[in-house]
C-alpha positions as CSV (number, residue, x, y, z in Angstrom):
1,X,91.0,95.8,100.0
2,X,92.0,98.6,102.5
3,X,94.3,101.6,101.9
4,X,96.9,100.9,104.9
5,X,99.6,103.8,103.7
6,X,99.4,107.6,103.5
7,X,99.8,109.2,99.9
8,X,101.7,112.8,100.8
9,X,102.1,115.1,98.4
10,X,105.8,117.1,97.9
11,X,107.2,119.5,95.4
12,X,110.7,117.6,94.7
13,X,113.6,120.3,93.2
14,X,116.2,118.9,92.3
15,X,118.9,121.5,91.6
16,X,122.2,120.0,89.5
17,X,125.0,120.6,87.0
18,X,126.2,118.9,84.6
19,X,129.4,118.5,82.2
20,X,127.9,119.1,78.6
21,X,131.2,117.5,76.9
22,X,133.3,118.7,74.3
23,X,131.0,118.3,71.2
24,X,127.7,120.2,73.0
25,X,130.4,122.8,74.9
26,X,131.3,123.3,71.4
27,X,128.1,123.5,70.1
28,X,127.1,126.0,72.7
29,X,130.0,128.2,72.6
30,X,128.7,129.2,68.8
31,X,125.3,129.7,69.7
32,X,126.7,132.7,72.0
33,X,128.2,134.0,69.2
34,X,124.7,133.7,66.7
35,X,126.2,130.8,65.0
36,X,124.9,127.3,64.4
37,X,127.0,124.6,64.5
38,X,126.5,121.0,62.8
39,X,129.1,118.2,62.8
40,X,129.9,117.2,59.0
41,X,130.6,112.9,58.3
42,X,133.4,112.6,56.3
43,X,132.4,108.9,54.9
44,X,128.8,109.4,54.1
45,X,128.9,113.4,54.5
46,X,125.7,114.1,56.5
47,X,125.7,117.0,58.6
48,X,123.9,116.4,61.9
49,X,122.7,119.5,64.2
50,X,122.6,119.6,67.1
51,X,126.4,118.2,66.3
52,X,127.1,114.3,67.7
53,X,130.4,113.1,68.3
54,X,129.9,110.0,66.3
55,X,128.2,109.3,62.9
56,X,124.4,107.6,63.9
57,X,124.7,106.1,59.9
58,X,128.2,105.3,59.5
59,X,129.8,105.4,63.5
60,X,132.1,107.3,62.2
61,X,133.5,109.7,64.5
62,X,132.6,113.1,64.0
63,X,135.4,115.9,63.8
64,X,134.8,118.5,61.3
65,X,132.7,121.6,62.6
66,X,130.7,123.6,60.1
67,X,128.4,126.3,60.1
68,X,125.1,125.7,58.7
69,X,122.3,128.5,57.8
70,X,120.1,130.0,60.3
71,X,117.0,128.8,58.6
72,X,114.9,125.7,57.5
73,X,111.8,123.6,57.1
74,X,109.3,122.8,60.0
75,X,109.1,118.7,59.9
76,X,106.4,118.4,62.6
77,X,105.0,120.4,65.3
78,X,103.3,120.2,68.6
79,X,100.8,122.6,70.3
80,X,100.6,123.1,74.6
81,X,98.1,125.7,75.2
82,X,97.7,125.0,79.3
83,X,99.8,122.5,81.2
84,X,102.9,123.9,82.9
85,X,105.4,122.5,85.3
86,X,108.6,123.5,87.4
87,X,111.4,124.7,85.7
88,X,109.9,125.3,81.9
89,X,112.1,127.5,79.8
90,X,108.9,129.1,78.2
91,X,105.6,128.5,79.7
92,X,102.4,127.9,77.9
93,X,100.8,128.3,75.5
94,X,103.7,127.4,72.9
95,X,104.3,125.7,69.8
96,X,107.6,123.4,69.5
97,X,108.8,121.9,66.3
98,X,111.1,119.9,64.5
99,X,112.8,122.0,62.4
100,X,115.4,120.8,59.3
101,X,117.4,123.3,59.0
102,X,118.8,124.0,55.4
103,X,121.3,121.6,54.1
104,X,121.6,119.1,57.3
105,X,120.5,115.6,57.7
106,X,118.5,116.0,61.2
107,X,115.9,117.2,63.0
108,X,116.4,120.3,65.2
109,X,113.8,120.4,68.2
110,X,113.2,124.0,69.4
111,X,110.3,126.5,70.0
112,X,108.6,128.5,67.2
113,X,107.5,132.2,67.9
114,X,106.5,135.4,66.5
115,X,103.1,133.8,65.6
116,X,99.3,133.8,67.5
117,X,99.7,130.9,69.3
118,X,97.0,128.8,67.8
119,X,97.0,125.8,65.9
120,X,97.0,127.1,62.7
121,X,99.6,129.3,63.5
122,X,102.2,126.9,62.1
123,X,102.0,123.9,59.2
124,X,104.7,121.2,58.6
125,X,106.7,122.5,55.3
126,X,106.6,126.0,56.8
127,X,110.0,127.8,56.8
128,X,111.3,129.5,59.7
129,X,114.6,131.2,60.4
130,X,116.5,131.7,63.8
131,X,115.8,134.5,66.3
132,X,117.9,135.0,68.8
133,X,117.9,136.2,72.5
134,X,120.3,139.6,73.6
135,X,121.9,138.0,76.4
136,X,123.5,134.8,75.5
137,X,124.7,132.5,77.8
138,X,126.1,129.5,76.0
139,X,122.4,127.5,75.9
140,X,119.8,125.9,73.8
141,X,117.8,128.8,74.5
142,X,120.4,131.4,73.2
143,X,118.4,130.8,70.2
144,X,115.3,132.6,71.8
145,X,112.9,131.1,69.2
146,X,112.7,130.2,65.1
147,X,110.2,132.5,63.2
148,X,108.3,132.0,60.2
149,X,109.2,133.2,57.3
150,X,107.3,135.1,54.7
């Protein structure tokens, strides 16, 4: 079978903006001021972070805002020691994790720091607490990164 195409090869940016909503607007307007928001369900009373606008259990919709602590429990963790691509918030090698923070009913994905940055540098059950960055800016990465504890 013969090859009767050419393969080129492009960097593709793609540049855009989005509207983030009323419940992540919300959601990132605390993390500028060092405060994690979760969205509370008033029938079965889980408390969901990132916040949702609608109960994923019940379908309830989801109006009451509280704070919820700065720390939790590492769930499970991945390690990237080498690949990289355009437009990483933090490039390699890192260690991201699903992180339960204290008193919620969902996972929290976001990177772990403040450790070598090996794979035994973090274990699932590991508590970690919020760091955050100086300049805030109304983003995920607000939170810089979630430290071990202890």
């Amino acid at each position: 079978m013969s090859k009767d195409y050419n393969t080129l090869r492009h960097v593709v940016r793609l540049p855009h903006s989005y509207a983030a909503g009323p419940v992540w607007t919300r959601f990132y307007e605390g993390l500028k001021e060092e405060k994690i928001y979760g969205a509370r369900c008033d029938k079965c009373s889980r408390i969901y972070v990132p916040a949702r606008s609608f109960c994923p259990n019940c379908h309830e919709n989801l109006d009451e805002w509280v704070e919820v602590s700065q720390e939790g429990e590492v769930v499970s963790w991945a390690y990237s020691s080498d690949r990289e691509f355009f437009g990483m918030q933090v490039k390699p090698p890192f260690i991201i994790a699903l992180i339960k923070l204290d008193n919620t009913d969902s996972n929290f994905l976001h990177f772990v720091g403040g450790v070598d940055f090996d794979k035994s540098a973090i274990e699932a059950g590991q508590r970690v607490r919020a760091v955050w960055n100086d300049e805030k800016k109304g983003h995920m990465m607000d939170i810089k990164y979630f430290e071990p504890i202890g």
